[in-house]
PDB file of N, CA, C and O in Angstrom, chain B, residues numbered from 101:
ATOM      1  N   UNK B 101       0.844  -1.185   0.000  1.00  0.00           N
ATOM      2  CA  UNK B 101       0.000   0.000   0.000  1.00  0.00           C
ATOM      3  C   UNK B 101       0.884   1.241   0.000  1.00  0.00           C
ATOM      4  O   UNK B 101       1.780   1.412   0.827  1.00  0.00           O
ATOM      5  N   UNK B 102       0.606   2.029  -0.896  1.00  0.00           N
ATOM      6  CA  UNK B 102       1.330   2.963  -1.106  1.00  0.00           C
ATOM      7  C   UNK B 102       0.563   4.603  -0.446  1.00  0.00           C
ATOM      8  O   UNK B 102      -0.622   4.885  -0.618  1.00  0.00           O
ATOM      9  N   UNK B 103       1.448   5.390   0.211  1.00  0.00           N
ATOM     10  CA  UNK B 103       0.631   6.688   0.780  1.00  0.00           C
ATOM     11  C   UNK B 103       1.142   7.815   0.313  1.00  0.00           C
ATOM     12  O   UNK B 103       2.256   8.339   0.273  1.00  0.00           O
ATOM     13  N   UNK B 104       0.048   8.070  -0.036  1.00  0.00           N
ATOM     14  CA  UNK B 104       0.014   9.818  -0.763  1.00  0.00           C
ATOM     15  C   UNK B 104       0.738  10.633   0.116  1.00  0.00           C
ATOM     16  O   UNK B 104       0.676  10.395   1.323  1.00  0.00           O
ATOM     17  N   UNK B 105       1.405  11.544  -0.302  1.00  0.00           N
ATOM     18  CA  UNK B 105       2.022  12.792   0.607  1.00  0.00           C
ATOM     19  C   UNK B 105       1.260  14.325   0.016  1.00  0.00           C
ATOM     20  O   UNK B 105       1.411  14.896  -1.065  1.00  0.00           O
ATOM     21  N   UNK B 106       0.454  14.669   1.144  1.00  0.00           N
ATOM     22  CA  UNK B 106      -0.178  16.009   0.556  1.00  0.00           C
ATOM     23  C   UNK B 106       0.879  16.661   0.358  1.00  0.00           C
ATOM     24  O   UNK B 106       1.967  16.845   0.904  1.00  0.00           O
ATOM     25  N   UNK B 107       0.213  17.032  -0.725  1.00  0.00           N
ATOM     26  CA  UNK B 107       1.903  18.796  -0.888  1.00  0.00           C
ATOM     27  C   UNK B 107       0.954  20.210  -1.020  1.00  0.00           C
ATOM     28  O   UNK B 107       1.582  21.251  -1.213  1.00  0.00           O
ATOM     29  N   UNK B 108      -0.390  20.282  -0.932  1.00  0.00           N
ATOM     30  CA  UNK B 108      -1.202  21.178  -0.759  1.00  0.00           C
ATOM     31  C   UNK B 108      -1.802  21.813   0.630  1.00  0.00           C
ATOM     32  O   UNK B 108      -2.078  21.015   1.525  1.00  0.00           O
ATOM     33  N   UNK B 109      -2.015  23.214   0.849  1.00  0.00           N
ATOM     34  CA  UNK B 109      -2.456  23.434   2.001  1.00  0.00           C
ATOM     35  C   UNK B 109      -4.088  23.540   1.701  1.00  0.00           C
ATOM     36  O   UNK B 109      -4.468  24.462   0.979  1.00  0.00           O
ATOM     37  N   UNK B 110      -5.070  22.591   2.257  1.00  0.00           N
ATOM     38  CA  UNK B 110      -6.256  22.534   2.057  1.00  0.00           C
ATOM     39  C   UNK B 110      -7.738  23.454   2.946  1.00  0.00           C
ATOM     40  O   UNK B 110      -8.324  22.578   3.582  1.00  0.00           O
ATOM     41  N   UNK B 111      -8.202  24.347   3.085  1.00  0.00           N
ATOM     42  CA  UNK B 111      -8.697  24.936   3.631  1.00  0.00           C
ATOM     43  C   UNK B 111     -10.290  25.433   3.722  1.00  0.00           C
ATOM     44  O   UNK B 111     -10.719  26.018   2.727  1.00  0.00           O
ATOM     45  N   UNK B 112     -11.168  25.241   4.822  1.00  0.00           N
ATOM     46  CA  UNK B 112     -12.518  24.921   4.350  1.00  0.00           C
ATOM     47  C   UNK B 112     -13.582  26.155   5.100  1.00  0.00           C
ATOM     48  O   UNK B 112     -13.484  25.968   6.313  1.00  0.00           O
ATOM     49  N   UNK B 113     -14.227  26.939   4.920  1.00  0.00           N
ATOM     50  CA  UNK B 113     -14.767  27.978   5.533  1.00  0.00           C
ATOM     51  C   UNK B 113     -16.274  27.050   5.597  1.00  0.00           C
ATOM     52  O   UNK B 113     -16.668  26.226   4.771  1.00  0.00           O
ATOM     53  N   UNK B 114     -16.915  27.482   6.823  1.00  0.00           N
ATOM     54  CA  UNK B 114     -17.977  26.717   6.693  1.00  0.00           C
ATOM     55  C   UNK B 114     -18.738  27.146   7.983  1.00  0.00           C
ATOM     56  O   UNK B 114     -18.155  27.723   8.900  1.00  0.00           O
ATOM     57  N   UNK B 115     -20.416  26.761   8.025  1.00  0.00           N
ATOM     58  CA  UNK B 115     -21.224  26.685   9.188  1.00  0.00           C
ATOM     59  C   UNK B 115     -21.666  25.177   9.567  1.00  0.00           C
ATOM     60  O   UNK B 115     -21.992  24.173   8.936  1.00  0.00           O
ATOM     61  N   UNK B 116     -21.512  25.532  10.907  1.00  0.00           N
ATOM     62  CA  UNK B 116     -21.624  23.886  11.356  1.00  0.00           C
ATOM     63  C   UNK B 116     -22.979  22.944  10.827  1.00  0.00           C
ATOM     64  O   UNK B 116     -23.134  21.724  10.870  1.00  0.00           O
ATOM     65  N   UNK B 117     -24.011  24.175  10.242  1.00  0.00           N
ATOM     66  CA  UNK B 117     -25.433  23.145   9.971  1.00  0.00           C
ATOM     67  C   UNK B 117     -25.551  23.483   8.837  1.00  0.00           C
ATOM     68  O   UNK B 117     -26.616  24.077   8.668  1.00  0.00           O
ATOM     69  N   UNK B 118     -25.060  23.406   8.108  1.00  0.00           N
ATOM     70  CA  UNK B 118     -24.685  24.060   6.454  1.00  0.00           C
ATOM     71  C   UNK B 118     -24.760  22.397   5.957  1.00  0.00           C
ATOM     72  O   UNK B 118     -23.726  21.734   6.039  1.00  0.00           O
ATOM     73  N   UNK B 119     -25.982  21.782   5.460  1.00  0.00           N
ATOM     74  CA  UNK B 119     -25.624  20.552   4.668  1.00  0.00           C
ATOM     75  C   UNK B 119     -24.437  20.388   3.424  1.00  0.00           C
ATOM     76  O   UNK B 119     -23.820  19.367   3.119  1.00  0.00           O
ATOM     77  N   UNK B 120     -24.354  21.633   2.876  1.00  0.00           N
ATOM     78  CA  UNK B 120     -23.074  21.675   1.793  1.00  0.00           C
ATOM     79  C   UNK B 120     -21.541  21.525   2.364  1.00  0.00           C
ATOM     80  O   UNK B 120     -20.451  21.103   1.977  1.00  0.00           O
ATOM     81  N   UNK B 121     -22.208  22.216   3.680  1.00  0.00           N
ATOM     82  CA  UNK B 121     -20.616  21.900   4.528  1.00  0.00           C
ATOM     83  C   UNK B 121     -20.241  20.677   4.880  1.00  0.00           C
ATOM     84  O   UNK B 121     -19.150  20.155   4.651  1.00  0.00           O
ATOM     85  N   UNK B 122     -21.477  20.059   5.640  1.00  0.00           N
ATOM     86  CA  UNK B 122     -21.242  18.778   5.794  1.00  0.00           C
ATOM     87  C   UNK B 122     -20.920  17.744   5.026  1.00  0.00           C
ATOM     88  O   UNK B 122     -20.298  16.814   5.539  1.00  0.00           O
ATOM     89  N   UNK B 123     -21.408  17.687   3.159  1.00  0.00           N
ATOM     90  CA  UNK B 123     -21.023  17.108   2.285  1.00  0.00           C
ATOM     91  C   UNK B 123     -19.677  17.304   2.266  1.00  0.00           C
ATOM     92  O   UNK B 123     -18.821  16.583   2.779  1.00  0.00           O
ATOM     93  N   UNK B 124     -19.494  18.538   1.514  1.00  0.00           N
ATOM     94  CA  UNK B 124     -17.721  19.028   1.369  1.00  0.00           C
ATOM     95  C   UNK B 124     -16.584  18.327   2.103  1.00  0.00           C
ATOM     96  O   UNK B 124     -15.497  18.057   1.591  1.00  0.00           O
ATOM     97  N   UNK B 125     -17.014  18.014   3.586  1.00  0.00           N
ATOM     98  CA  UNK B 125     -15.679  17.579   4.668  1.00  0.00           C
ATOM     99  C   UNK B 125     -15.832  16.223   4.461  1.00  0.00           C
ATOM    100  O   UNK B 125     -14.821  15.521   4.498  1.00  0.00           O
ATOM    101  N   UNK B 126     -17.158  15.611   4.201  1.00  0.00           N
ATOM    102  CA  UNK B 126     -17.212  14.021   4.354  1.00  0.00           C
ATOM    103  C   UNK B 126     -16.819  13.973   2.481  1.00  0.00           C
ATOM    104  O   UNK B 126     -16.756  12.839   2.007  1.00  0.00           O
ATOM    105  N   UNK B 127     -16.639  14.859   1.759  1.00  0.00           N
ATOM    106  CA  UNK B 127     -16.359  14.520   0.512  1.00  0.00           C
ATOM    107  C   UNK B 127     -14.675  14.571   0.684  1.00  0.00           C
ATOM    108  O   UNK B 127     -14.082  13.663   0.103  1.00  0.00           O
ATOM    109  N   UNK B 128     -13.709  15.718   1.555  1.00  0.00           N
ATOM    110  CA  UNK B 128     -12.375  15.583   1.797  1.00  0.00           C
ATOM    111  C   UNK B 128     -12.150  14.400   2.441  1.00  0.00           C
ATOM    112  O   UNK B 128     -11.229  13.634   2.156  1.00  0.00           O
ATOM    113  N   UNK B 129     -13.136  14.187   3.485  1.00  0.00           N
ATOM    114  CA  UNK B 129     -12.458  12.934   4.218  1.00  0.00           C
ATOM    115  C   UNK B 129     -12.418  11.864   3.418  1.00  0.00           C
ATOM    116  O   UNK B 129     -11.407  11.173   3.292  1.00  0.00           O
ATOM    117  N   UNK B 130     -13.235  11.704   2.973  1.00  0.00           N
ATOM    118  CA  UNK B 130     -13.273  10.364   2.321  1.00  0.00           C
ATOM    119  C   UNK B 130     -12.216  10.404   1.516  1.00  0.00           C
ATOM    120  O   UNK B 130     -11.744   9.269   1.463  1.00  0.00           O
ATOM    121  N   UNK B 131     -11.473  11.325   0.712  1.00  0.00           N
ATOM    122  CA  UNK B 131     -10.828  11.592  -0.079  1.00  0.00           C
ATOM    123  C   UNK B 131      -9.154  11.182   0.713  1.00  0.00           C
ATOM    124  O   UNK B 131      -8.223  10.875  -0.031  1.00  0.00           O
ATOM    125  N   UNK B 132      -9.004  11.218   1.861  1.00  0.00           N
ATOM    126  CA  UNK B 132      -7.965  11.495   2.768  1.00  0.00           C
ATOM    127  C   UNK B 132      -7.190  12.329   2.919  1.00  0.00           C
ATOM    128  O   UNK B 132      -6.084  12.180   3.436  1.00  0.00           O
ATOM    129  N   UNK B 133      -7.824  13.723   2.326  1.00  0.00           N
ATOM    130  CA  UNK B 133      -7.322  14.659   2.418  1.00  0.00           C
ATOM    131  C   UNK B 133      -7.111  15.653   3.953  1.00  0.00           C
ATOM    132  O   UNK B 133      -7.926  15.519   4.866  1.00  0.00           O
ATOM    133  N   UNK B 134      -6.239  16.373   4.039  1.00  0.00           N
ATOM    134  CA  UNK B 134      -6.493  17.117   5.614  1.00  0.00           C
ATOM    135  C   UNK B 134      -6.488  18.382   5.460  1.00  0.00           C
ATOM    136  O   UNK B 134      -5.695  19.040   4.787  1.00  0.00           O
ATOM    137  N   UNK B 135      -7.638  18.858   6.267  1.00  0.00           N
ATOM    138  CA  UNK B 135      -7.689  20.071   6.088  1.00  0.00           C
ATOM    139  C   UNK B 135      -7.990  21.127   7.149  1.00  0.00           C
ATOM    140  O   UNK B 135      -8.219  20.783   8.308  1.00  0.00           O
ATOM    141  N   UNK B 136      -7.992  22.154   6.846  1.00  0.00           N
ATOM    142  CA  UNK B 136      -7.985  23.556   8.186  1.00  0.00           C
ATOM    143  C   UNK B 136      -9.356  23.952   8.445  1.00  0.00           C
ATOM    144  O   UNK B 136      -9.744  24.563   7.449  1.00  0.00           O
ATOM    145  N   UNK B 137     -10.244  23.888   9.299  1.00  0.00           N
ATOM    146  CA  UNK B 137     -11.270  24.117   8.795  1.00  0.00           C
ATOM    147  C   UNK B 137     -11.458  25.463   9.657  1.00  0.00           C
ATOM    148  O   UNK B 137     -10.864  25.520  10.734  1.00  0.00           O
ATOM    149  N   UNK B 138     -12.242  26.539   9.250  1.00  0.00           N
ATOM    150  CA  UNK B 138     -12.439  27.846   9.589  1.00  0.00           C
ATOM    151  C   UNK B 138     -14.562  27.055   9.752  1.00  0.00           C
ATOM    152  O   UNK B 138     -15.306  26.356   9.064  1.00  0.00           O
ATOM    153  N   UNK B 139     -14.627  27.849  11.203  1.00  0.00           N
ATOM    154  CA  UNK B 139     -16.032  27.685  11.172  1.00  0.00           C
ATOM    155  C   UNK B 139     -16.643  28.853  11.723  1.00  0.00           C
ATOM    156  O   UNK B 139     -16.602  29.218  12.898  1.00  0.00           O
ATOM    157  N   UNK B 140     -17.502  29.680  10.274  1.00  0.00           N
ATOM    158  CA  UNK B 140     -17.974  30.779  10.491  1.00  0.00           C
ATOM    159  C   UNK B 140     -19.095  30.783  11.679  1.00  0.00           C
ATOM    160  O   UNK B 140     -19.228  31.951  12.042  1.00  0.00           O
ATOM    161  N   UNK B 141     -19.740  30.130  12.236  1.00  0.00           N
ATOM    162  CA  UNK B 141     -20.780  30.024  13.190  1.00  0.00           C
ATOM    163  C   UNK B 141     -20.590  30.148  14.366  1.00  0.00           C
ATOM    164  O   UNK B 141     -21.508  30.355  15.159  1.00  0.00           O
ATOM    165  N   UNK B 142     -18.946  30.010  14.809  1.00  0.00           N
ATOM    166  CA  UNK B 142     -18.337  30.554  16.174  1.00  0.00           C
ATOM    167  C   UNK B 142     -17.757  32.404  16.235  1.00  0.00           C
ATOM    168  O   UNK B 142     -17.502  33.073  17.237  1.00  0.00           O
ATOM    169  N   UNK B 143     -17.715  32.690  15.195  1.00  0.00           N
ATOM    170  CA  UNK B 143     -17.280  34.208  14.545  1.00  0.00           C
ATOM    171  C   UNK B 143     -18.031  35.196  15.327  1.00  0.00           C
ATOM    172  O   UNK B 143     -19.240  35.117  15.110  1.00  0.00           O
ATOM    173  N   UNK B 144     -17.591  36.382  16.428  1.00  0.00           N
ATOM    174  CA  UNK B 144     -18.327  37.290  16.910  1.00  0.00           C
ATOM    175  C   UNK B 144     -18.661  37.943  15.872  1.00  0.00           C
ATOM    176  O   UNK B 144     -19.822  37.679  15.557  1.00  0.00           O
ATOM    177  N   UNK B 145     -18.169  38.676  15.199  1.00  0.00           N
ATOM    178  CA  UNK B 145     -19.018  39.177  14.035  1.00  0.00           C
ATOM    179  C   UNK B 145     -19.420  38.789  12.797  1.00  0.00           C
ATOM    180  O   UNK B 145     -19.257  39.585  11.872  1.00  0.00           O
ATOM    181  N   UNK B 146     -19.853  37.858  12.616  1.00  0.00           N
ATOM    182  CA  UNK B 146     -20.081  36.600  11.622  1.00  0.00           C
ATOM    183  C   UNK B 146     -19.949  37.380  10.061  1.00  0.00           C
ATOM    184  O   UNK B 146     -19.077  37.203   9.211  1.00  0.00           O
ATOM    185  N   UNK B 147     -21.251  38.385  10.019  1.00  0.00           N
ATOM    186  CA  UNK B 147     -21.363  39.255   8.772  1.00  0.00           C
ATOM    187  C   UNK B 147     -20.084  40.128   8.105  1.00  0.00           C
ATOM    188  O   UNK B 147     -20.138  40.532   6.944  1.00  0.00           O
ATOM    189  N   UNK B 148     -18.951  40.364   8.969  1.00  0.00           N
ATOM    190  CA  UNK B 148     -18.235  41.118   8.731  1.00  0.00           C
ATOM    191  C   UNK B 148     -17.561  40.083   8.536  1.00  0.00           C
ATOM    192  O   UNK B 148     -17.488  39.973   7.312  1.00  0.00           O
ATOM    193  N   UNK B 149     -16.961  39.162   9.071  1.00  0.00           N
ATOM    194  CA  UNK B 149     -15.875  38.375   9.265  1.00  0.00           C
ATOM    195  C   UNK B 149     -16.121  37.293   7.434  1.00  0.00           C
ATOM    196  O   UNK B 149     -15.285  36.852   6.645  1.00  0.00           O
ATOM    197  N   UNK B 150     -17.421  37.262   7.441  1.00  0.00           N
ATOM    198  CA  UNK B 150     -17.741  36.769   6.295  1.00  0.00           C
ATOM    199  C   UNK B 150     -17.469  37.421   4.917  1.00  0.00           C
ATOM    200  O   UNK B 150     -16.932  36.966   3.908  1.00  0.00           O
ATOM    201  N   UNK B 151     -17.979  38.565   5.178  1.00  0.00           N
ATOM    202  CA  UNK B 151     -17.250  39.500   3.798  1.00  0.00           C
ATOM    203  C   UNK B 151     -16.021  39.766   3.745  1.00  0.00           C
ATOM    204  O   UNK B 151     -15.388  39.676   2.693  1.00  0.00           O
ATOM    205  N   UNK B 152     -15.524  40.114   4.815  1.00  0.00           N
ATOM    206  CA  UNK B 152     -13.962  40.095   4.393  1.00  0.00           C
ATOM    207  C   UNK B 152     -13.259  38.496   4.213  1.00  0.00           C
ATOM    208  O   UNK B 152     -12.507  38.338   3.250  1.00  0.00           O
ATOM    209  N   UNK B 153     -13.450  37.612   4.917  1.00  0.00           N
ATOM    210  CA  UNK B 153     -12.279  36.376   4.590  1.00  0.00           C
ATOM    211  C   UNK B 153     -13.365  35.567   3.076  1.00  0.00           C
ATOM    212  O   UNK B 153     -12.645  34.755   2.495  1.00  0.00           O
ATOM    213  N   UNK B 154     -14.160  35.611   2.715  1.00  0.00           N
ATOM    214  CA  UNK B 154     -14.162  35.349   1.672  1.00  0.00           C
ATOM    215  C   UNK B 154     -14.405  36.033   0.498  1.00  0.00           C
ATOM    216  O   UNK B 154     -14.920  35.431  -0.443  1.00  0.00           O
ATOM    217  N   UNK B 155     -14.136  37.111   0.418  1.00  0.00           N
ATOM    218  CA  UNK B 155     -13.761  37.923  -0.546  1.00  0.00           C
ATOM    219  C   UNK B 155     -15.077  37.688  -1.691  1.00  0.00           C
ATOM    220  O   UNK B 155     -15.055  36.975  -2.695  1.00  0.00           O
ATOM    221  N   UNK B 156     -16.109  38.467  -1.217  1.00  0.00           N
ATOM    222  CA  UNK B 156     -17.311  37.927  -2.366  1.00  0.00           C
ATOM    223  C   UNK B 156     -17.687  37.358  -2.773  1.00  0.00           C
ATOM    224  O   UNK B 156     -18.454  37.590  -3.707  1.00  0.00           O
ATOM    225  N   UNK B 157     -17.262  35.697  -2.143  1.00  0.00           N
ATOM    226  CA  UNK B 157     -18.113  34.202  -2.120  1.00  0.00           C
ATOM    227  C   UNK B 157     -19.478  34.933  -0.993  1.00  0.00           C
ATOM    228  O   UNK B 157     -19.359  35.893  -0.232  1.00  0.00           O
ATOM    229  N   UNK B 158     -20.642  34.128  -1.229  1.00  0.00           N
ATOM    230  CA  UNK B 158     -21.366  34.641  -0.539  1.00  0.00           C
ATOM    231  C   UNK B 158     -22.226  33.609   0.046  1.00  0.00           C
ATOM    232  O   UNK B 158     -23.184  33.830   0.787  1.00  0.00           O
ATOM    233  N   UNK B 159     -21.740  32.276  -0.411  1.00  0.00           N
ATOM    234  CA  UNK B 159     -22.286  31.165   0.485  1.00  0.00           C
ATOM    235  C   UNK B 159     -20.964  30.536   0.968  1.00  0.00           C
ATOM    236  O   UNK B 159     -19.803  30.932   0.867  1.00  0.00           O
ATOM    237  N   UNK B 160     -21.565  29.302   1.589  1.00  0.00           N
ATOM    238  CA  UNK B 160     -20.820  28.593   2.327  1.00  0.00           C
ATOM    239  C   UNK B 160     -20.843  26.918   1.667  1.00  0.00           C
ATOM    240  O   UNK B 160     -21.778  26.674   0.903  1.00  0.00           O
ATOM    241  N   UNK B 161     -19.994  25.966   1.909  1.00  0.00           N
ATOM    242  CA  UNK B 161     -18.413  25.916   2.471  1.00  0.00           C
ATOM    243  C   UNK B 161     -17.975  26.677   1.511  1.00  0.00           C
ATOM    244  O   UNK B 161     -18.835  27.002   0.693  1.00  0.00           O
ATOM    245  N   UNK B 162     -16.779  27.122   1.318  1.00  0.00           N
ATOM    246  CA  UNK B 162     -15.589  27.955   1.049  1.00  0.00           C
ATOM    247  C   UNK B 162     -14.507  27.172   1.051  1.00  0.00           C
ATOM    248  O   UNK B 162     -13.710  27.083   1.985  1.00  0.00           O
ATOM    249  N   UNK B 163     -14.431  26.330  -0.453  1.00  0.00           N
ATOM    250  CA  UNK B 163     -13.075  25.443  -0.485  1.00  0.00           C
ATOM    251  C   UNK B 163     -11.688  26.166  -1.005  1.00  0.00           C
ATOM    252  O   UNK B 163     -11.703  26.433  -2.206  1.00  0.00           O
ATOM    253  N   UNK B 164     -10.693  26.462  -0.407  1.00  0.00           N
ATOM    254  CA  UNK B 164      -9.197  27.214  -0.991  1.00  0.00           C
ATOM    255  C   UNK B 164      -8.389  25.981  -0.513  1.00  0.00           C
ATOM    256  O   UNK B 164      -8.553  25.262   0.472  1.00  0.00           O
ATOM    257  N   UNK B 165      -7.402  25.950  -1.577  1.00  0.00           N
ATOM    258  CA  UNK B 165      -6.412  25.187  -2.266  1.00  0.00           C
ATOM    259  C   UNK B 165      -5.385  26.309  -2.223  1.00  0.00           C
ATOM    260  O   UNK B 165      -5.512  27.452  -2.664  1.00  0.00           O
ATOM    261  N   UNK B 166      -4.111  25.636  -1.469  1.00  0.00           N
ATOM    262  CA  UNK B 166      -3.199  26.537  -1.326  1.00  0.00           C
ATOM    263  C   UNK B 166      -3.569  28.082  -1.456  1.00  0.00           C
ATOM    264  O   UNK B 166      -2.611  28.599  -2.031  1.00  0.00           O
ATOM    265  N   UNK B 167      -4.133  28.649  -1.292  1.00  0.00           N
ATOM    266  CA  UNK B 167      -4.658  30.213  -1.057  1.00  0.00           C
ATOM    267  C   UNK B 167      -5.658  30.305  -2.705  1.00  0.00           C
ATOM    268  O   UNK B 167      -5.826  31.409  -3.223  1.00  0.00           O
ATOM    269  N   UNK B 168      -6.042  29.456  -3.141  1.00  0.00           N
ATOM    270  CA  UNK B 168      -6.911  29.697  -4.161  1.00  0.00           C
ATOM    271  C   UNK B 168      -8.225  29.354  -4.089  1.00  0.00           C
ATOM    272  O   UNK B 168      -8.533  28.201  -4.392  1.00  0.00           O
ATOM    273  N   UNK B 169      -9.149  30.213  -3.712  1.00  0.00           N
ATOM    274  CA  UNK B 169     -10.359  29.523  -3.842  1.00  0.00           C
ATOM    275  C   UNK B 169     -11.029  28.852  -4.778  1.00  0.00           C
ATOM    276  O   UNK B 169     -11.658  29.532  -5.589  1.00  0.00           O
ATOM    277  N   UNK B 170     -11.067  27.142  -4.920  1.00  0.00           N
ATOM    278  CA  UNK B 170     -11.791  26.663  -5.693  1.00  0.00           C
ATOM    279  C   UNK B 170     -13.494  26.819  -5.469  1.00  0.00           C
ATOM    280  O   UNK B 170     -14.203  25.987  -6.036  1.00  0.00           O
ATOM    281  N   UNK B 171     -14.107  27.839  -4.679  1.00  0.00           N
ATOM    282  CA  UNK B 171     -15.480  27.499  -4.923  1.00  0.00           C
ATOM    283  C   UNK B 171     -16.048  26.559  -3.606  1.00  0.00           C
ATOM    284  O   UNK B 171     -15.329  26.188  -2.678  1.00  0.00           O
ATOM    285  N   UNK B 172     -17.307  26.304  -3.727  1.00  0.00           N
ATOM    286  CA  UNK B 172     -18.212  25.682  -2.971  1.00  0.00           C
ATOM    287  C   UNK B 172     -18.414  24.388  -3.103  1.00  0.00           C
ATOM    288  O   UNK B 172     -17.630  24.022  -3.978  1.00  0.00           O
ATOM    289  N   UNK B 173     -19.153  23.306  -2.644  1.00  0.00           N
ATOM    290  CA  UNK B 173     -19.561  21.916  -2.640  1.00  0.00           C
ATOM    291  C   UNK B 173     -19.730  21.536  -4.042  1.00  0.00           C
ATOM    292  O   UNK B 173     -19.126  20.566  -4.499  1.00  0.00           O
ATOM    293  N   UNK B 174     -20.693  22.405  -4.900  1.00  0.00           N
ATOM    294  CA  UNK B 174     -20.061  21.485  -6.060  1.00  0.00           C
ATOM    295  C   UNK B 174     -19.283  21.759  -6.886  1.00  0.00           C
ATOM    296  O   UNK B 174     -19.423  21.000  -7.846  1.00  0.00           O
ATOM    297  N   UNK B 175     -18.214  22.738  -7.081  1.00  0.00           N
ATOM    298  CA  UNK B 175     -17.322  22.949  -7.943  1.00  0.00           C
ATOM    299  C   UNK B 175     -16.562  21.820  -6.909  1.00  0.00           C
ATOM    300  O   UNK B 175     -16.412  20.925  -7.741  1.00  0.00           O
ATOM    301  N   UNK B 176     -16.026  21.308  -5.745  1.00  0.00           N
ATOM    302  CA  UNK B 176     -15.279  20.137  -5.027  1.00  0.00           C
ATOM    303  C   UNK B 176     -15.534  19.225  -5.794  1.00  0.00           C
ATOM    304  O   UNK B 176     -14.785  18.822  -6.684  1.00  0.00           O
ATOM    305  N   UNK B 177     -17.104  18.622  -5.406  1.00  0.00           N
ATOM    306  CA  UNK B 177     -17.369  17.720  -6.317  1.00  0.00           C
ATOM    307  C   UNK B 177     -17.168  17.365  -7.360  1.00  0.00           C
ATOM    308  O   UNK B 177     -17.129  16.164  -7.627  1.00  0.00           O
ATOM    309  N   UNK B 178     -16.932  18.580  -8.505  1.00  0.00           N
ATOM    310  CA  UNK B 178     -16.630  18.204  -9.944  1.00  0.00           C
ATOM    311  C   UNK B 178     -15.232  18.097  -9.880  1.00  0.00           C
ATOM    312  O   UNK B 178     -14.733  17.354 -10.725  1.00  0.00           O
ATOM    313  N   UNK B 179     -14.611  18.552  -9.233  1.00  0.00           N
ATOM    314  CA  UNK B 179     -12.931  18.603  -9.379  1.00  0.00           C
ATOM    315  C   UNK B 179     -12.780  17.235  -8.621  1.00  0.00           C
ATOM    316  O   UNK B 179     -11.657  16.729  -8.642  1.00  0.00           O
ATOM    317  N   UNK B 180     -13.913  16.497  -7.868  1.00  0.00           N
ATOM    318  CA  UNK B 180     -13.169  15.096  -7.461  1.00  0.00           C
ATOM    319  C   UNK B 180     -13.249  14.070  -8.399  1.00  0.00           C
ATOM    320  O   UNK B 180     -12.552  13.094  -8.676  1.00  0.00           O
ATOM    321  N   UNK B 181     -15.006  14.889  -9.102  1.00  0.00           N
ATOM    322  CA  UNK B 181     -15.288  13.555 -10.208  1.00  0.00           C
ATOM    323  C   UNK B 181     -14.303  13.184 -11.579  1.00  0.00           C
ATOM    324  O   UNK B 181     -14.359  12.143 -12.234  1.00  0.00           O
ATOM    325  N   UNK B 182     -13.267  14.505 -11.835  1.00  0.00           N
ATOM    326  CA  UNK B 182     -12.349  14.575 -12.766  1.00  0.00           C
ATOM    327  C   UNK B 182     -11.164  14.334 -12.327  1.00  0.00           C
ATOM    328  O   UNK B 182     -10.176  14.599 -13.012  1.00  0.00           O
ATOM    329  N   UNK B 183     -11.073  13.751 -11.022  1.00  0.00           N
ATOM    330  CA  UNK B 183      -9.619  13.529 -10.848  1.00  0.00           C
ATOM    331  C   UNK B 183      -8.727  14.574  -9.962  1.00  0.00           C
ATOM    332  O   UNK B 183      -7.977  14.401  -9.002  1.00  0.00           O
ATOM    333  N   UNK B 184      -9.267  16.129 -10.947  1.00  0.00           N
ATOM    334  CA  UNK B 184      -8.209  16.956 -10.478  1.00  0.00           C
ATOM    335  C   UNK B 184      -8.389  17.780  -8.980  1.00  0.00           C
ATOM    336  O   UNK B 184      -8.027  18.931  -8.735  1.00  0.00           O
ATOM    337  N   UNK B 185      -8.971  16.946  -8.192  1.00  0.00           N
ATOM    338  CA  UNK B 185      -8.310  17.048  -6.660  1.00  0.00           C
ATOM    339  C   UNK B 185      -7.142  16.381  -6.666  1.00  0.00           C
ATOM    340  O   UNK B 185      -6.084  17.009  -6.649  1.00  0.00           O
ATOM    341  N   UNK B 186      -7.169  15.188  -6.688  1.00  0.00           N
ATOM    342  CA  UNK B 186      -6.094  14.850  -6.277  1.00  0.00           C
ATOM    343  C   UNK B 186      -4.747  14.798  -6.859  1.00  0.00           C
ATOM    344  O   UNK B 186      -3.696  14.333  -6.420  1.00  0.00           O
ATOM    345  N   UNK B 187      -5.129  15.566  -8.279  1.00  0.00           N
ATOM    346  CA  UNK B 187      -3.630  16.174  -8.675  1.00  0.00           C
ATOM    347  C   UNK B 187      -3.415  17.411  -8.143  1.00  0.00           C
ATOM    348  O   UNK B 187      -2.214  17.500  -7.887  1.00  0.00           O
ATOM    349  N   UNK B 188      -3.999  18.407  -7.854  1.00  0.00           N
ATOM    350  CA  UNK B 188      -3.468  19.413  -7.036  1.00  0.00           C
ATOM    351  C   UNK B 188      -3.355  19.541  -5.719  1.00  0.00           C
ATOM    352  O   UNK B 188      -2.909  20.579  -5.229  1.00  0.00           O
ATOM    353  N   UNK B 189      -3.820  18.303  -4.837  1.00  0.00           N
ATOM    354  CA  UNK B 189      -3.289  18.130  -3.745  1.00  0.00           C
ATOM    355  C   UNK B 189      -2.368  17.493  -2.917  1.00  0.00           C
ATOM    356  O   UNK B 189      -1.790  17.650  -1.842  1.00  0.00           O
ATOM    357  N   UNK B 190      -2.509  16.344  -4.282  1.00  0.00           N
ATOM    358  CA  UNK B 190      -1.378  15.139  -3.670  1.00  0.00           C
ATOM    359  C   UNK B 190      -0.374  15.046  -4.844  1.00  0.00           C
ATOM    360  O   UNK B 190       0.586  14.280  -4.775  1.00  0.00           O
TER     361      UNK B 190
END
């Protein structure tokens, strides 16, 4: 058995009852990917803290790839169904 070495920093903005969120992490995990997760729902100022760290995403999860935001639950999804997660992470 051979093990992947992430070489990506993986990073997930999210609310804890956000079903897209919950997909997204059980879509990394499964993936065996590891990741940072930021959870907007503990945030004293949620609204502010939201416009500024995601920069005019305006839902949630919030997937960034080494400082690039790929997008939400299903742009993940399509980048798992093509493979290219796990070329830009592993």
């Amino acid at each position: 058995m051979t093990t992947k070495t992430q070489r990506a920093h993986v990073e997930i903005w999210l609310t804890r009852t956000c079903p897209f969120c919950i997909a997204a992490r059980r879509l990394l995990d499964t993936a065996g990917i590891q990741y940072e997760v930021h959870d907007l729902t503990e945030h004293p100022n949620r609204r502010a803290a939201t416009d500024a760290i995601l920069k005019g995403h305006r839902t949630v999860p919030l997937v960034v790839i080494d400082g690039e935001p790929i997008g939400g639950f299903t742009e993940l999804e399509r980048l798992a169904e093509s493979d290219g997660l796990a070329r830009r992470v592993f």
